[in-house]
mmCIF file of the N, C-alpha and C atoms, coordinates in Angstrom:
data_MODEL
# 
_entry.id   MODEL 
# 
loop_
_atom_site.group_PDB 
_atom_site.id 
_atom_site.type_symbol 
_atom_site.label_atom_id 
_atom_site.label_alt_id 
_atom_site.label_comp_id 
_atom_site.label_asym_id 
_atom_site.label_entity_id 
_atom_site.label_seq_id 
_atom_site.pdbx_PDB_ins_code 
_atom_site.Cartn_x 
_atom_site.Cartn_y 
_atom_site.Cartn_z 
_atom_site.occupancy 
_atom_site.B_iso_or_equiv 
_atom_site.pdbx_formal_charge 
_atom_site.auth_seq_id 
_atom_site.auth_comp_id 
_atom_site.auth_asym_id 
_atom_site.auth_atom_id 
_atom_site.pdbx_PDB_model_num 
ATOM 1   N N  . UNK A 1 1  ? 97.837  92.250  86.433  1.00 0.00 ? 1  UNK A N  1 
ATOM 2   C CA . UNK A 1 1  ? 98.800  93.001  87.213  1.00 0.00 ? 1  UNK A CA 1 
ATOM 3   C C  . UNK A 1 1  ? 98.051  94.023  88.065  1.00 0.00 ? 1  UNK A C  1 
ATOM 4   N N  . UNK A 1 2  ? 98.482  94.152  89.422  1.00 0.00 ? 2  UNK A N  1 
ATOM 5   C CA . UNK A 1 2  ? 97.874  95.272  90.199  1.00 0.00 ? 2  UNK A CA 1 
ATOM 6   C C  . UNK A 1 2  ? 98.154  96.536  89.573  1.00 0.00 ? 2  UNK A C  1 
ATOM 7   N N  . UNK A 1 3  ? 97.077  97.220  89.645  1.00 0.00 ? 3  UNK A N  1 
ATOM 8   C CA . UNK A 1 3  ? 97.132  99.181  88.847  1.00 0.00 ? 3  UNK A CA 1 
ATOM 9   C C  . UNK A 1 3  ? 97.747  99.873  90.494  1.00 0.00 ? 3  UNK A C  1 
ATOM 10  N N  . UNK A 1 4  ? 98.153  100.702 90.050  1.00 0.00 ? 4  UNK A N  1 
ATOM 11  C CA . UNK A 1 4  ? 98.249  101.922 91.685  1.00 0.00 ? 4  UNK A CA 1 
ATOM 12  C C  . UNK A 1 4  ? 97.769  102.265 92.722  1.00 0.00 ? 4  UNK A C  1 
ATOM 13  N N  . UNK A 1 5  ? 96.149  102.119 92.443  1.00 0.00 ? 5  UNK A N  1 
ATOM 14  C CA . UNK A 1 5  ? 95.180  102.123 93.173  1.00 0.00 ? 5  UNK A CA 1 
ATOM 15  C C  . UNK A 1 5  ? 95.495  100.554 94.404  1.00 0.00 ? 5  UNK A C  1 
ATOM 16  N N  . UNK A 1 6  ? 95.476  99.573  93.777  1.00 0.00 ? 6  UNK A N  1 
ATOM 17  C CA . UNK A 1 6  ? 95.752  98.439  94.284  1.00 0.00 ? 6  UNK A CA 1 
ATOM 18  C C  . UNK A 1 6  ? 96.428  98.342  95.202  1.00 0.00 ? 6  UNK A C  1 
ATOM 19  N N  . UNK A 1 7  ? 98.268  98.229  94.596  1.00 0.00 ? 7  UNK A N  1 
ATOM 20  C CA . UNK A 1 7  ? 99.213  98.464  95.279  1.00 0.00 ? 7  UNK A CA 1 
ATOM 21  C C  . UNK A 1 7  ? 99.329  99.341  96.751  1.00 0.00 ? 7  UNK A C  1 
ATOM 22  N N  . UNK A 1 8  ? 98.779  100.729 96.306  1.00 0.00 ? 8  UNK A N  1 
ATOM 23  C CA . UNK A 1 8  ? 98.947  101.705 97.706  1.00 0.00 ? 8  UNK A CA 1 
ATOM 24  C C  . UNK A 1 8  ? 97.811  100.987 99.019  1.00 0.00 ? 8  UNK A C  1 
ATOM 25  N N  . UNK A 1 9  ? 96.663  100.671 98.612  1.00 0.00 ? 9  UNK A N  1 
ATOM 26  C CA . UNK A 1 9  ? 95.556  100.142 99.177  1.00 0.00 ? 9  UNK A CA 1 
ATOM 27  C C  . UNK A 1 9  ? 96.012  98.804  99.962  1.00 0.00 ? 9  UNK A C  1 
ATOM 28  N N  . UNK A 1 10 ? 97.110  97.892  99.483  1.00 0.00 ? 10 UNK A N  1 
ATOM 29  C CA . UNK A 1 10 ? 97.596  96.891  100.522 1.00 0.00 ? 10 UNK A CA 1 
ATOM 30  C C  . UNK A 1 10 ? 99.010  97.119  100.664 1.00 0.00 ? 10 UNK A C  1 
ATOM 31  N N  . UNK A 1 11 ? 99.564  98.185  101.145 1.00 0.00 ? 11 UNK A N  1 
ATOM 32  C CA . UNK A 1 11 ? 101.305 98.264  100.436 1.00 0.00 ? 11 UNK A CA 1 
ATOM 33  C C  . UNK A 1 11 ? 101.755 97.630  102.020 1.00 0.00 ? 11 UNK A C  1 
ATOM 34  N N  . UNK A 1 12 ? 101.111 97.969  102.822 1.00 0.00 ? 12 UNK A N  1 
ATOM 35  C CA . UNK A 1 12 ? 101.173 97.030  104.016 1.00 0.00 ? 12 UNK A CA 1 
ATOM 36  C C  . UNK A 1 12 ? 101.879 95.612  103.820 1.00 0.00 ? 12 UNK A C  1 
ATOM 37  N N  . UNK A 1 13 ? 101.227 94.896  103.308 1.00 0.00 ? 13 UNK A N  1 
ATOM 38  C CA . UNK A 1 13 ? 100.890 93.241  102.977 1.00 0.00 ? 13 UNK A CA 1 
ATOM 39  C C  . UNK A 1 13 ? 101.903 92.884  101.917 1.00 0.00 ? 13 UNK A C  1 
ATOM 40  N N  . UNK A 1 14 ? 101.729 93.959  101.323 1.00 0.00 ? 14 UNK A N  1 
ATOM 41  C CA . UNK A 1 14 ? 102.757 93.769  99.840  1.00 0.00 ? 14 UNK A CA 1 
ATOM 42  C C  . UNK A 1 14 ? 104.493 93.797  100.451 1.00 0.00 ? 14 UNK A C  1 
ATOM 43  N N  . UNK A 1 15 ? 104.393 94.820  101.424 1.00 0.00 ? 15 UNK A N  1 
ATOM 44  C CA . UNK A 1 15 ? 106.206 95.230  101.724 1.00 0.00 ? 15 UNK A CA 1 
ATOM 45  C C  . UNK A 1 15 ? 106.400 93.663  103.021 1.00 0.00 ? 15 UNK A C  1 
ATOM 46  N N  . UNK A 1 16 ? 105.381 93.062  103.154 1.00 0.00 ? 16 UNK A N  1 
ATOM 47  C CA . UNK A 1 16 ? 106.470 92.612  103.856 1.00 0.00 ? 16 UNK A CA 1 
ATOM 48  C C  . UNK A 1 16 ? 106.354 91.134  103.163 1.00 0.00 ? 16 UNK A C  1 
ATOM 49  N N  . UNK A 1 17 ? 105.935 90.564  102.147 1.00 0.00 ? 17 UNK A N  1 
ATOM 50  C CA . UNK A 1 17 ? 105.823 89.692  101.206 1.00 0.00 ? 17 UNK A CA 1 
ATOM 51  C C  . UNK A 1 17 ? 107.620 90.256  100.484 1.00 0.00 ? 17 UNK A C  1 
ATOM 52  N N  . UNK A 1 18 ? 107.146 90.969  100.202 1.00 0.00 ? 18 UNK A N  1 
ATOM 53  C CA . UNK A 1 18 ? 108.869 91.777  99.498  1.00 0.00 ? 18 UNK A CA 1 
ATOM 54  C C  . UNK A 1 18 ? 110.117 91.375  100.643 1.00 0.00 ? 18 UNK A C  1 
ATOM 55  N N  . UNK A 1 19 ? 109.729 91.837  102.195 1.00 0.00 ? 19 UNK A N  1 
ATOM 56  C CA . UNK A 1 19 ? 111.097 91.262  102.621 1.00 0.00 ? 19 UNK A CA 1 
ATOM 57  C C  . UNK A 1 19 ? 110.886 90.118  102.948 1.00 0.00 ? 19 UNK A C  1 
ATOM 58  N N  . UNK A 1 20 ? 110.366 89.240  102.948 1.00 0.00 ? 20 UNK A N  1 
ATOM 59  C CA . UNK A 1 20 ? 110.045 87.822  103.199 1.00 0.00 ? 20 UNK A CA 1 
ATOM 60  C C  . UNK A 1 20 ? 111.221 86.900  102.052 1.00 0.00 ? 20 UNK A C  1 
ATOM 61  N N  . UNK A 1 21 ? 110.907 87.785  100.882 1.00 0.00 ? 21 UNK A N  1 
ATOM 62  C CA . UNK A 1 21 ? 111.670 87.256  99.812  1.00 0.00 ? 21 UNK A CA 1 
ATOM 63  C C  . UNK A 1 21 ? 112.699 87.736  99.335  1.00 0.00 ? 21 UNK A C  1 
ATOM 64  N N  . UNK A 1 22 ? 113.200 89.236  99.430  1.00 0.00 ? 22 UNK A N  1 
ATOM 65  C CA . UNK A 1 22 ? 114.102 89.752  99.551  1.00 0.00 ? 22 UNK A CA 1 
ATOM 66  C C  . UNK A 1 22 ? 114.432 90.205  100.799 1.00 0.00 ? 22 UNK A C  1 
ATOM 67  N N  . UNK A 1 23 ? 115.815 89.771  101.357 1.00 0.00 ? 23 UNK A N  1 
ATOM 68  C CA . UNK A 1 23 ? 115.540 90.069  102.676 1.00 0.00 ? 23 UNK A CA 1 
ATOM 69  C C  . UNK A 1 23 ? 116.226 90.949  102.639 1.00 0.00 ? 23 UNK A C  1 
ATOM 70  N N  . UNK A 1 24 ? 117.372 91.905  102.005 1.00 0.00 ? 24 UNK A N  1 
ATOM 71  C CA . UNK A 1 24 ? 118.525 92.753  102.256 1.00 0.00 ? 24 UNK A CA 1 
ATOM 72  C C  . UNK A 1 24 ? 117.186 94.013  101.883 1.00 0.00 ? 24 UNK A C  1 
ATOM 73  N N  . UNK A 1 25 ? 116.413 94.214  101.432 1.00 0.00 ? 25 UNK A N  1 
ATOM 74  C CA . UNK A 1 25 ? 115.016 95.797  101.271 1.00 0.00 ? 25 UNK A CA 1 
ATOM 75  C C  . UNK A 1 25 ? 115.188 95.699  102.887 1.00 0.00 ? 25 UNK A C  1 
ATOM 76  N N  . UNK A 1 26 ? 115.389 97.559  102.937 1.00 0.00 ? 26 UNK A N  1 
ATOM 77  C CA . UNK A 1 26 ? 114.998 97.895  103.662 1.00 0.00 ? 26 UNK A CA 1 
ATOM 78  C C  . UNK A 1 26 ? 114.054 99.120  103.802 1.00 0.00 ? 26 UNK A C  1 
ATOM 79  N N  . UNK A 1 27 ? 113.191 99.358  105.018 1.00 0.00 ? 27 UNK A N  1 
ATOM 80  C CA . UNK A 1 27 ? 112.277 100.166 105.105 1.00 0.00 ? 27 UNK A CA 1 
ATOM 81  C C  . UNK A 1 27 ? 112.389 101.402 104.072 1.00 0.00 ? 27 UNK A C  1 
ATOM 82  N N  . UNK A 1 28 ? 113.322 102.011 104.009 1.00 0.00 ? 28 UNK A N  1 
ATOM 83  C CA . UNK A 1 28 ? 113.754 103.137 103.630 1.00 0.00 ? 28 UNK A CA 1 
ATOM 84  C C  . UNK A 1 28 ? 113.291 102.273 101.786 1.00 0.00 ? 28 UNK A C  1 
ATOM 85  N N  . UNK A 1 29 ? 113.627 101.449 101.128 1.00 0.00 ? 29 UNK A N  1 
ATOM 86  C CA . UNK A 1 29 ? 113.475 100.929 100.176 1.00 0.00 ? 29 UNK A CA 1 
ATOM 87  C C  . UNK A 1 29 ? 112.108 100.647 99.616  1.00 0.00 ? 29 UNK A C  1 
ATOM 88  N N  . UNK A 1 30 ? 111.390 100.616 100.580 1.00 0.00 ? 30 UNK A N  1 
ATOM 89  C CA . UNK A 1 30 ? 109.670 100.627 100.707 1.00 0.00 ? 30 UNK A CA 1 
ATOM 90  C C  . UNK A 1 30 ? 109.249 101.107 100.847 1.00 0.00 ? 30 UNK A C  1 
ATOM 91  N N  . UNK A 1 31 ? 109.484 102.695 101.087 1.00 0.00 ? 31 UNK A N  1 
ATOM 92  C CA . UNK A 1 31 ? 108.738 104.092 101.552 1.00 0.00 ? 31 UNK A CA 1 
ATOM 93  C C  . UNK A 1 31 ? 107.763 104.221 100.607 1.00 0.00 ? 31 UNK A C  1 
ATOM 94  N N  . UNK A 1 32 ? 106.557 104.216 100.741 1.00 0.00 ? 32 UNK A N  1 
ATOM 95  C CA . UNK A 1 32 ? 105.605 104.668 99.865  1.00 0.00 ? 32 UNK A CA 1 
ATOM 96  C C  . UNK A 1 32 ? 104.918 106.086 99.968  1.00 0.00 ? 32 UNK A C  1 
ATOM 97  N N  . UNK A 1 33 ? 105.195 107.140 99.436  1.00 0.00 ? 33 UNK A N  1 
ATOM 98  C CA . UNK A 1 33 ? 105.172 108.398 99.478  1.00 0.00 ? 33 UNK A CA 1 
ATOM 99  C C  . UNK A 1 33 ? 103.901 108.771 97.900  1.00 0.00 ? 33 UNK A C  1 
ATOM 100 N N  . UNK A 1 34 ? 102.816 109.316 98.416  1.00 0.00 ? 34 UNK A N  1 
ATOM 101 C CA . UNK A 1 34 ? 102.138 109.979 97.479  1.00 0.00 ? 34 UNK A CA 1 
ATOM 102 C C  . UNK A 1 34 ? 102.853 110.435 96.499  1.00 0.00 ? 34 UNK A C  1 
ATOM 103 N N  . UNK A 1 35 ? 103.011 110.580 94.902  1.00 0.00 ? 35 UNK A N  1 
ATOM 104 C CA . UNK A 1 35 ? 103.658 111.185 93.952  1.00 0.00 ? 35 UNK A CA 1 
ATOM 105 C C  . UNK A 1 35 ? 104.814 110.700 94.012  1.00 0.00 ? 35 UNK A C  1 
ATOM 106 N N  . UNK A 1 36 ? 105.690 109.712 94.844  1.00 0.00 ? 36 UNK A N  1 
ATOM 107 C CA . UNK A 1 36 ? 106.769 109.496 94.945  1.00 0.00 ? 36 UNK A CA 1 
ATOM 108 C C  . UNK A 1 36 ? 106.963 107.689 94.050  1.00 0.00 ? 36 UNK A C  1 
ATOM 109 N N  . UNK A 1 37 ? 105.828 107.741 94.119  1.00 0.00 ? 37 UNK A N  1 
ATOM 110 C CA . UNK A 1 37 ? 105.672 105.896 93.335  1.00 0.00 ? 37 UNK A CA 1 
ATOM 111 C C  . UNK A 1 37 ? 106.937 105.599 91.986  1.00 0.00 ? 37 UNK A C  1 
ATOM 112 N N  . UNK A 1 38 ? 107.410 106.788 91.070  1.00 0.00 ? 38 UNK A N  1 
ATOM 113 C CA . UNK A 1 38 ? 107.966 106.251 90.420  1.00 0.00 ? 38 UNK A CA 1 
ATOM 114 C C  . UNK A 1 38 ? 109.380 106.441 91.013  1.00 0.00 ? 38 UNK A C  1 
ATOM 115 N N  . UNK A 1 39 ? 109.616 106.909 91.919  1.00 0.00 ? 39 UNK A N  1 
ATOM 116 C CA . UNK A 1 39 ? 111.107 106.681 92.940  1.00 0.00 ? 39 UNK A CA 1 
ATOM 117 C C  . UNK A 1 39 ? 110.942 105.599 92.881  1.00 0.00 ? 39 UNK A C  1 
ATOM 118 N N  . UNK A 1 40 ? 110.141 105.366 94.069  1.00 0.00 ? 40 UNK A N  1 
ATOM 119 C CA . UNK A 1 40 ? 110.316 104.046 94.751  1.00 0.00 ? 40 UNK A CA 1 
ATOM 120 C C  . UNK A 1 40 ? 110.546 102.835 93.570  1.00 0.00 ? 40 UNK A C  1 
ATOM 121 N N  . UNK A 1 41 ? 109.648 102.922 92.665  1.00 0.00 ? 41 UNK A N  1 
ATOM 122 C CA . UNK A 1 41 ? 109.716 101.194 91.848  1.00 0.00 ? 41 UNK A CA 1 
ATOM 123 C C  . UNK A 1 41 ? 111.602 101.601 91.310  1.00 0.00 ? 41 UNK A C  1 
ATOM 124 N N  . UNK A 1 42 ? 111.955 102.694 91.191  1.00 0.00 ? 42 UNK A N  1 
ATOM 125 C CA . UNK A 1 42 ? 113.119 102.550 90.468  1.00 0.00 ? 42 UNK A CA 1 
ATOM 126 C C  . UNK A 1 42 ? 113.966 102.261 91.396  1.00 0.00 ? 42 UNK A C  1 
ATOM 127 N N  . UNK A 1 43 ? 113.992 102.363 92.470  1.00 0.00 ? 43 UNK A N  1 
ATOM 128 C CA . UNK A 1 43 ? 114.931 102.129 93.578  1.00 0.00 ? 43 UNK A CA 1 
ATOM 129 C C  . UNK A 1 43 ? 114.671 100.298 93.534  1.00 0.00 ? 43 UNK A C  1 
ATOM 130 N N  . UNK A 1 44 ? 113.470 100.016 94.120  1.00 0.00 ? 44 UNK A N  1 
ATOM 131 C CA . UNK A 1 44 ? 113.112 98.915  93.830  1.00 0.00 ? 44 UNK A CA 1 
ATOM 132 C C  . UNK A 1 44 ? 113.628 97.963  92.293  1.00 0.00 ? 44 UNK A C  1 
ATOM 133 N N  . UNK A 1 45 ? 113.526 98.046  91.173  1.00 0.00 ? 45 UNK A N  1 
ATOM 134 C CA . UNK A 1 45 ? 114.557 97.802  90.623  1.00 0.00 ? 45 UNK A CA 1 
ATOM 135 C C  . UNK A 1 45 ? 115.478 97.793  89.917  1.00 0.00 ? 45 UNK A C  1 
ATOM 136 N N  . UNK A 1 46 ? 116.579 98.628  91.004  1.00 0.00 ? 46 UNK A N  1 
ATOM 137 C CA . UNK A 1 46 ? 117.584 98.855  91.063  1.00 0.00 ? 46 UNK A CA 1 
ATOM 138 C C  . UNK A 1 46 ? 118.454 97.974  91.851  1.00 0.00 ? 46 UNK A C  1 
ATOM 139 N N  . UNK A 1 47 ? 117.818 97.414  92.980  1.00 0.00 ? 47 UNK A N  1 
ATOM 140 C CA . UNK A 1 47 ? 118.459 96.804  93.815  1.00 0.00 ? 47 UNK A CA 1 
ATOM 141 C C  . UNK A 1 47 ? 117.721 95.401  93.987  1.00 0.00 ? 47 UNK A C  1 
ATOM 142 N N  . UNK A 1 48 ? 116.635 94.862  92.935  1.00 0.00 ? 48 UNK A N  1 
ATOM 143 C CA . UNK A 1 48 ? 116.383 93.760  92.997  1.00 0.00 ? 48 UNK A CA 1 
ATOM 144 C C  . UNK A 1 48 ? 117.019 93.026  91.420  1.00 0.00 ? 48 UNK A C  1 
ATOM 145 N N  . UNK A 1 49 ? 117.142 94.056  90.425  1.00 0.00 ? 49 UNK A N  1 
ATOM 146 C CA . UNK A 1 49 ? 117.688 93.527  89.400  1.00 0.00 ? 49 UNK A CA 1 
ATOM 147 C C  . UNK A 1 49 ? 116.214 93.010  88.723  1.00 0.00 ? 49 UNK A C  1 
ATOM 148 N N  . UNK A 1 50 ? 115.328 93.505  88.719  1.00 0.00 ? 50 UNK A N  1 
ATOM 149 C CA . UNK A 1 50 ? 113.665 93.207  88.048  1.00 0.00 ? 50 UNK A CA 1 
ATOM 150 C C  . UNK A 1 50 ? 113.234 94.082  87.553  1.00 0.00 ? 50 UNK A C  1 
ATOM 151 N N  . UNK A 1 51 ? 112.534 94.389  86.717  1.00 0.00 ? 51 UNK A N  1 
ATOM 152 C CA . UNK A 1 51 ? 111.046 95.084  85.812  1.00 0.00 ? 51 UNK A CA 1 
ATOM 153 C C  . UNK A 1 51 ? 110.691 95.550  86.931  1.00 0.00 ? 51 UNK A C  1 
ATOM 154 N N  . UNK A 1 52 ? 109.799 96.116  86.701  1.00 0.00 ? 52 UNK A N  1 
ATOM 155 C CA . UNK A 1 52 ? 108.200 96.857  87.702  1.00 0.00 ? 52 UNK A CA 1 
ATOM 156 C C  . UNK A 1 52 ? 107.530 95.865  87.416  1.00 0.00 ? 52 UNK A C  1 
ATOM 157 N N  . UNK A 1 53 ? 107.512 95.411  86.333  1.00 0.00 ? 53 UNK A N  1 
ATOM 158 C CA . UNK A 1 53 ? 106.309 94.544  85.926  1.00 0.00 ? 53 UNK A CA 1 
ATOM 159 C C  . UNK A 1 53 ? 106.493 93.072  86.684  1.00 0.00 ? 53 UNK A C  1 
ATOM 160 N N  . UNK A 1 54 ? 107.826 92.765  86.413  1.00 0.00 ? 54 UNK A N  1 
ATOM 161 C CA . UNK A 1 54 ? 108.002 91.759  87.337  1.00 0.00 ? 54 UNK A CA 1 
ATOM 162 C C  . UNK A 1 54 ? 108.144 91.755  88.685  1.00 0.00 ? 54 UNK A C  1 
ATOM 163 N N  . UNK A 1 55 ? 108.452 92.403  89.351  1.00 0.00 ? 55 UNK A N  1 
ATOM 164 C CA . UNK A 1 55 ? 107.895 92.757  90.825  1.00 0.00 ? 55 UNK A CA 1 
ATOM 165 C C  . UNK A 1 55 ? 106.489 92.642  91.209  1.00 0.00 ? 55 UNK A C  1 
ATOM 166 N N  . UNK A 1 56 ? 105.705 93.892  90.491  1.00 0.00 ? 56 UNK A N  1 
ATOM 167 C CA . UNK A 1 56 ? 104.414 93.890  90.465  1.00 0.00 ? 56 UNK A CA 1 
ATOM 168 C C  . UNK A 1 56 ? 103.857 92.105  90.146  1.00 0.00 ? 56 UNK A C  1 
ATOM 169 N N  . UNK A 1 57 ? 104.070 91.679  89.268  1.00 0.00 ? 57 UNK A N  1 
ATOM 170 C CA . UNK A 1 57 ? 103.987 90.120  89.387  1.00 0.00 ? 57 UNK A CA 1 
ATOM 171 C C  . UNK A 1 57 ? 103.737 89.200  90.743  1.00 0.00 ? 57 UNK A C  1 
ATOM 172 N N  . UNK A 1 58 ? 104.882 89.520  91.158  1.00 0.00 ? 58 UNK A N  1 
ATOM 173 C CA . UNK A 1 58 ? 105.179 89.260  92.861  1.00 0.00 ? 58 UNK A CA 1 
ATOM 174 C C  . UNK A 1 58 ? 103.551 88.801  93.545  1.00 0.00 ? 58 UNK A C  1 
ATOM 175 N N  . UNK A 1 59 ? 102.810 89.932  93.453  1.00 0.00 ? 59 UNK A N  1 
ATOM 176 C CA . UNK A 1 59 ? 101.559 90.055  94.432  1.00 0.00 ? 59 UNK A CA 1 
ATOM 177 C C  . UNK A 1 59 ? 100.607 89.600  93.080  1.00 0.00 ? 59 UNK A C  1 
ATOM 178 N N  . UNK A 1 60 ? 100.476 89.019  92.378  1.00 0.00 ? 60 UNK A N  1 
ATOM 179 C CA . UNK A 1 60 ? 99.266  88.876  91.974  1.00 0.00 ? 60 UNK A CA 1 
ATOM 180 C C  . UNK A 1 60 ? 99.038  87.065  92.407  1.00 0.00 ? 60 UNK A C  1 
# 
């Protein structure tokens, strides 16, 4: 599984793999904000109905 370091380092590549496959994420849903990482995955799923872990899955 990608660590944090990972993730922020391609979040580029990663968000749009995410709307590729989810298409209703929007930007605002992908904001990646320093210190803000555990927002985001909870927003994330919240509205995908997934783990972190299974998301994070996604990109490996």
């Amino acid at each position: 599984m990608a660590n944090s370091e990972e993730i922020k380092g391609n979040w580029n590549e990663m968000k749009g793999k995410l709307k590729q496959k989810y298409a209703d994420l929007t930007d605002d849903d992908l904001l990646y904000e320093d210190g803000k990482e555990d927002e985001m995955w909870g927003k994330l799923q919240q509205k995908l109905g997934k783990t972190k872990k299974e998301i994070q899955s996604l990109f490996e």
